[in-house]
C-alpha positions in Angstrom: 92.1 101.0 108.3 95.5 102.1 110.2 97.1 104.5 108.2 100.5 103.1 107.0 103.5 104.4 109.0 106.3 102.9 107.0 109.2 105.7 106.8 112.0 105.9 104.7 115.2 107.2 105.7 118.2 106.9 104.2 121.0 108.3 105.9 121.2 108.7 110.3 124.5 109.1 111.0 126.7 106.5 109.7 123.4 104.2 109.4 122.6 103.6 105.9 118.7 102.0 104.9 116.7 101.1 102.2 115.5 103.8 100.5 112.3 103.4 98.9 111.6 101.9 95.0 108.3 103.5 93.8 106.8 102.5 90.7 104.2 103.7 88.5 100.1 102.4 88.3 98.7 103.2 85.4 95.4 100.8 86.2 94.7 98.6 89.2 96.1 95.9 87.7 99.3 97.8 87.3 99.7 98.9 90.9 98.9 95.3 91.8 101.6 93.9 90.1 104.2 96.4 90.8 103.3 96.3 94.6 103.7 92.8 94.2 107.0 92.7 92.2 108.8 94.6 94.9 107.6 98.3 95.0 107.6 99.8 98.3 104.8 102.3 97.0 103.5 103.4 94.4 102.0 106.6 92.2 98.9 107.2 90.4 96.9 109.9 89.2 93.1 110.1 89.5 90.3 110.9 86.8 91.3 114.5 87.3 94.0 116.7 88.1 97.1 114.3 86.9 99.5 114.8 84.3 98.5 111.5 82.3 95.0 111.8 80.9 95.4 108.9 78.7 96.1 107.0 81.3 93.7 104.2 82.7 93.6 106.1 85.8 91.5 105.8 89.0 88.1 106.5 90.3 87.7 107.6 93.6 86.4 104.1 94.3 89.3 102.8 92.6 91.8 104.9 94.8 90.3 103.9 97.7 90.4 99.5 97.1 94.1 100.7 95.9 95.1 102.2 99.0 93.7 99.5 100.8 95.5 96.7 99.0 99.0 98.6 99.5 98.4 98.7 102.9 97.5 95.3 103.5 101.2 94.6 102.3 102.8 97.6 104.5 103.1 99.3 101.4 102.1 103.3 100.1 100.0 105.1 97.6 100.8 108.4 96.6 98.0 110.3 94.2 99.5 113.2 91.6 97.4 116.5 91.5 100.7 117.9 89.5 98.6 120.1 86.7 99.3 123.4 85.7 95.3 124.1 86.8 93.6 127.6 85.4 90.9 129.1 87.2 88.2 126.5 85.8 90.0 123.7 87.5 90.1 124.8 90.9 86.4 124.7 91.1 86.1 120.8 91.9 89.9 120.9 93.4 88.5 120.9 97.2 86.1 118.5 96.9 89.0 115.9 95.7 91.2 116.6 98.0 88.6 115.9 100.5 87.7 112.8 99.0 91.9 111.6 99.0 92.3 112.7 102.8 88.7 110.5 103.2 90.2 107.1 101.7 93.8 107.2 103.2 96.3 107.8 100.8 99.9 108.3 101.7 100.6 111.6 99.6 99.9 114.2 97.5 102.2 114.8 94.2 101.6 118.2 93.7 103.9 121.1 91.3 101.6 124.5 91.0 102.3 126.5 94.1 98.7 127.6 94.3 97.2 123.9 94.3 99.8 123.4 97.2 98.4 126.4 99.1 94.5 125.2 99.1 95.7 121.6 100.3 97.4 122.7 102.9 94.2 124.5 104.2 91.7 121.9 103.3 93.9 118.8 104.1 96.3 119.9 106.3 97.1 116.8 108.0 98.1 115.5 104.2 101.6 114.2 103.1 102.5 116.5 100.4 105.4 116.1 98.0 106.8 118.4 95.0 106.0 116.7 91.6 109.2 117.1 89.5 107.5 119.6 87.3 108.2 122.2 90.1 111.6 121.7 88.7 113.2 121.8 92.1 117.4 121.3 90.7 119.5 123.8 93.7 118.9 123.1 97.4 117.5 126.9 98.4 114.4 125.5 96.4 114.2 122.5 97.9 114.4 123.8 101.2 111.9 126.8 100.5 109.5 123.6 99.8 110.5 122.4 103.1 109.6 125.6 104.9 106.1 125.0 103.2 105.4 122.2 104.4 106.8 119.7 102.0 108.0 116.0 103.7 109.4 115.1 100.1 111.2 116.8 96.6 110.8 115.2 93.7 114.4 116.5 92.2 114.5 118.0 88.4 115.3 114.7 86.3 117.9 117.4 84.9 120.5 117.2 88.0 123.5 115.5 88.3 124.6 113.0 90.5 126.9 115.1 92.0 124.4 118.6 92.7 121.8 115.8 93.7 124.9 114.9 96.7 125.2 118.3 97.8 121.4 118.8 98.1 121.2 115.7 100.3 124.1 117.4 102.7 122.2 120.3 102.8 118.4 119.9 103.4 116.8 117.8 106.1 113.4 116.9 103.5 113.1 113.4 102.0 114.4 113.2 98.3 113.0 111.4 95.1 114.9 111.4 92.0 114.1 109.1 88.8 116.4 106.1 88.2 114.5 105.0 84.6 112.1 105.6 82.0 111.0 107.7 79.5 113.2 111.0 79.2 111.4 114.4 78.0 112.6 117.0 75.6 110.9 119.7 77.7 112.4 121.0 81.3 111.1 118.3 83.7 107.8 118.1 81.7 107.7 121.3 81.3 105.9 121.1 77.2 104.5 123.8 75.1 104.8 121.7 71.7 102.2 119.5 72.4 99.6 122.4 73.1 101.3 124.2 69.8 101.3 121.9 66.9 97.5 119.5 68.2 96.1 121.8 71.0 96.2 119.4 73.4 98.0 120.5 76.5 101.1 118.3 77.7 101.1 120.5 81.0 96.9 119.6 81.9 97.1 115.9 81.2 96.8 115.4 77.2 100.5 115.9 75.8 100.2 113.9 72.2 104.1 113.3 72.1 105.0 115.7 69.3 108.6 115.1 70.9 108.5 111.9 69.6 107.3 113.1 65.4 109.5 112.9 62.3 111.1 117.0 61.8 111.8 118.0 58.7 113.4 121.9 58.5 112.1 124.5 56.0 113.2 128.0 55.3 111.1 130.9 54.9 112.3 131.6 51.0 111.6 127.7 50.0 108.2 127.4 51.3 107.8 124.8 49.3 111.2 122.4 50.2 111.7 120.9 53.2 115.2 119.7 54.7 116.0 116.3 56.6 117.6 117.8 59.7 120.1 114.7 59.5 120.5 112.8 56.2 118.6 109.9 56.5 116.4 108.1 54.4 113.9 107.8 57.6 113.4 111.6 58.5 115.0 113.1 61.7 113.9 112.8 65.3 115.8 115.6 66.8 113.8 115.8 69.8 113.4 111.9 70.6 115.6 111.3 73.4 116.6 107.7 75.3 115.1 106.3 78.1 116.8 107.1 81.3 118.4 104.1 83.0 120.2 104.5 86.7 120.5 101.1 87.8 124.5 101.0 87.6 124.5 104.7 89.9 122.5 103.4 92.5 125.1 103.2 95.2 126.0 107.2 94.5 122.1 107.8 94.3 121.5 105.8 97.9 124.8 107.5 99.7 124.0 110.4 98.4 120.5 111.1 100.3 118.0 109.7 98.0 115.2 108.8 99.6 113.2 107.7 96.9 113.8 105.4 93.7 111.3 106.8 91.1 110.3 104.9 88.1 108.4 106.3 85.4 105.6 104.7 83.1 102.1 104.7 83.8 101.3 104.5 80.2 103.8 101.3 80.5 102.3 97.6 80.2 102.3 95.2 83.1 105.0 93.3 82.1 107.3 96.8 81.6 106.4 97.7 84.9 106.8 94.2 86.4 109.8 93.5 85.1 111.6 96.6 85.6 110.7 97.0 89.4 111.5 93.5 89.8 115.4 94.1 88.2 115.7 97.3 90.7 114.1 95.5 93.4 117.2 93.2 93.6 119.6 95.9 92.7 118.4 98.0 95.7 118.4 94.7 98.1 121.5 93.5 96.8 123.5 96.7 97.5 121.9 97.7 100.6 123.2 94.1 102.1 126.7 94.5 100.9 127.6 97.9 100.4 131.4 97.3 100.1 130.9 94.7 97.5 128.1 95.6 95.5 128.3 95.3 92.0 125.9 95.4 88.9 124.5 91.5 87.8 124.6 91.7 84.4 121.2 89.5 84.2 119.8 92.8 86.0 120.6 94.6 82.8 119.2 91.9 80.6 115.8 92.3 82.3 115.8 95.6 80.9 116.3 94.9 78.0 113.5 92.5 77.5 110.8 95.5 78.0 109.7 97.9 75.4 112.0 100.6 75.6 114.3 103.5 73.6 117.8 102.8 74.0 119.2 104.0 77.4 120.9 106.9 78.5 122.4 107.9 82.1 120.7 111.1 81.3 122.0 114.4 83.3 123.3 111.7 85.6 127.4 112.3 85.0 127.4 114.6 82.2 125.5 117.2 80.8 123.8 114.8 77.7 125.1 115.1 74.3 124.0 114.2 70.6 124.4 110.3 71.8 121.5 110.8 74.1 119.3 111.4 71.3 117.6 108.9 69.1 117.4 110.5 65.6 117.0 107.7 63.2 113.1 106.7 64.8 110.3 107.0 67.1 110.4 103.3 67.6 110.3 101.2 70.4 113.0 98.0 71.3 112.7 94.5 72.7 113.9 91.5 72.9 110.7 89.4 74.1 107.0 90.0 73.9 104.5 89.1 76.7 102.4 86.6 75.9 100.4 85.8 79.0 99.8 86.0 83.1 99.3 83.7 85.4 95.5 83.9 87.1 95.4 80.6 89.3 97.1 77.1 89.7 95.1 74.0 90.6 97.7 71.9 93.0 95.1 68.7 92.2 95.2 68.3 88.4 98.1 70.6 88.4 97.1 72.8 86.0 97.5 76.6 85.6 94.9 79.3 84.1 96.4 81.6 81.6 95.3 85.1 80.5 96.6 85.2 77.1 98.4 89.0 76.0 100.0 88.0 72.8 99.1 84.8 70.3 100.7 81.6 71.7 100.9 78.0 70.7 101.0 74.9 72.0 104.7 73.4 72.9 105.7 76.8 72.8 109.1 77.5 74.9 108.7 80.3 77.3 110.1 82.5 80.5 108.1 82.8 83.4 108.8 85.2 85.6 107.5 85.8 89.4 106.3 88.0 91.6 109.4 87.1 93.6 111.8 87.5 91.2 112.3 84.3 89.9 113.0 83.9 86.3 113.0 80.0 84.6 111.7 78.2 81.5 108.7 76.9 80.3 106.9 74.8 77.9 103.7 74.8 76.8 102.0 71.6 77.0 98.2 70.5 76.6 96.6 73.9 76.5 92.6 74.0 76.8 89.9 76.4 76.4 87.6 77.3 78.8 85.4 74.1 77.5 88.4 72.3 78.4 88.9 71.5 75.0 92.0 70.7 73.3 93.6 73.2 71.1 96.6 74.5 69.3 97.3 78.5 69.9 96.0 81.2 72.1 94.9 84.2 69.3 92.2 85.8 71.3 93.3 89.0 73.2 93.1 88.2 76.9 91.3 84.9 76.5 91.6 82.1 79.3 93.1 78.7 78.5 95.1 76.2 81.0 98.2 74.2 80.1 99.5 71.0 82.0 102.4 71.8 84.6 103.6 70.1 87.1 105.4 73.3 88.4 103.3 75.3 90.5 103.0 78.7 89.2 102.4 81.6 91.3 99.3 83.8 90.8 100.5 87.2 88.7 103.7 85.1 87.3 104.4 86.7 83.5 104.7 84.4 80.2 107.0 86.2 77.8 109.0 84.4 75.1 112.0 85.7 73.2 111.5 87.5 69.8 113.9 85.6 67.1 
């Protein structure tokens, strides 16, 4: 297959374009949908050599019908070999690469400097870009990557929007930055605690989000008395922070010489990841084709709020962050509607469309569909069958098939979600 020669450029001259919106794919069906829902590319990490081992991930097989779909659509697939390998892992390293130059992908996320200096001798015609765990916040270090070969930075999620400006005026290499997701405790990923307290290593693929625990302190004398670090009845979660959200700073992001739009979650659900490229997909279009008069759509903002997420934060964005970037009461997650089901086929004839249910749902249920192209509008349930075609009353059965009477045609990968009262 042609290899994909989409570019993304922001600024040439006084010539502003779309930059690009990257998503995470955490399984196939994952980087289908968020191809699908508007991302222009998207990331993944294989079986090996990622930073997400719990992950679905990819085979090689699985990499290679991925990078085939995304370039049937004009779209990209970039592959993460960002460990922090130690001798052991560099023994099957080559043979990967190999293997990633073999099936066409796009790119290379890569952050150890010696990983980067056996791909550019055993794939040297490979994209590579700098994962943000090379921690890459001033512009001599972005352009050092440059003079290494790099055609893209991933930027330290600990920048401002005003150092990530002055970087774009002073390097000539493509620029990702993250605009939303989940925020870490630890410098760009950088994580010792999860390899401390379970001895599972954070910075090799297994981090067990110790971030994320109930603290308590203790002092050395009183061995046996431990302190809430905050007084609340629920414990202390000193090191939880907010999820990062960037959709209102997109025009300073775009003039500023971002190339890239990152969003993190591949350990998200389809309908996070569907949703929330979906909301920045319009943002991004929106702005791009009306620059003078762009503004936030609140229902933009609602979308995001409809995912499982931690409260929002601009992060490092305008200010350095400060206790209200922290969540310290829990560990939990908010929402404010569940997904119940996807859309796998509509029959035109007896107008009729074939559910996968995600979440128990009953008949004459009210719901919120929303599509691949961004469409969001109401639903009811009505005359739901089992496979038998049989008449019945609720959906319990994780991911089991049942079809409902419509006569609005719903689009294959279309999302079911209905509002938690």
């Amino acid at each position: 297959m042609k290899k994909n020669k989409m570019k993304f450029t922001v600024k040439t001259g006084d010539t502003m374009k779309k930059p690009e919106l990257l998503a995470p794919a955490g399984s196939m069906e994952k980087c289908k949908i968020a191809l699908l829902y508007g991302a222009d590319a998207v990331y993944l990490g294989g079986k090996s050599f990622g930073l997400r081992a719990f992950a679905s991930n990819f085979s090689l097989e699985d990499i290679k019908i991925a990078v085939e779909f995304a370039h049937s659509l004009g779209k990209k697939v970039y592959v993460t070999v960002n460990i922090f390998p130690h001798n052991e892992d560099l023994v099957a390293l080559p043979e990967y690469l190999q293997t990633l130059a073999a099936v066409k992908v796009d790119a290379l996320l890569i952050s150890d400097l010696g990983v980067w200096s056996l791909a550019r001798k055993i794939v040297p015609n490979m994209s590579l870009h700098v994962s943000t765990q090379a921690n890459a916040c001033n512009w001599a270090a972005v352009n050092a990557w440059q003079e290494l070969g790099a055609e893209r930075v991933v930027l330290a999620r600990e920048l401002s929007l005003e150092e990530m400006r002055e970087i774009g005026e002073k390097c000539h290499v493509e620029l990702e930055a993250f605009v939303h997701g989940a925020m870490c405790i630890s410098y760009s990923g950088r994580c010792l605690l999860s390899s401390y307290f379970t001895g599972r290593d954070g910075n090799r693929g297994a981090c067990a989000q110790v971030c994320r625990w109930e603290f308590q302190l203790k002092e050395k004398n009183r061995p046996n008395q431990a302190f809430d670090i905050a007084e609340d009845e629920r414990g202390s979660y000193v090191l939880n922070s907010k999820d990062l959200c960037l959709i209102d700073y997109l025009p300073q992001l775009i003039s500023g010489g971002i190339t890239s739009l990152k969003i993190e979650g591949r350990m998200k659900s389809v309908h996070y990841v569907a949703t929330v490229v979906s909301a920045y997909r319009k943002a991004i279009d929106s702005y791009c084709a009306d620059t003078e008069n762009y503004s936030v759509n609140p229902s933009w903002r609602q979308e995001l709020e409809k995912v499982s997420h931690r409260p929002y934060t601009d992060g490092f964005a305008v200010h350095k962050p400060d206790t209200n970037s922290q969540v310290y009461t829990t560990s939990s997650y908010e929402q404010t509607h569940d997904f119940v089901g996807i859309v796998r086929s509509y029959d035109k004839l007896n107008k009729r469309a074939l559910i996968e249910q995600r979440n128990n749902v009953t008949n004459g249920a009210v719901l919120e569909v929303l599509t691949p192209k961004g469409e969001i509008f109401s639903l009811q349930l009505a005359d739901m069958r089992n496979e038998k075609n049989e008449p019945i009353t609720v959906a319990p059965h994780a991911q089991m098939l049942f079809t409902i009477a419509t006569d609005c045609p719903l689009p294959e990968y279309s999302l079911l979600r209905k509002e938690i009262r």
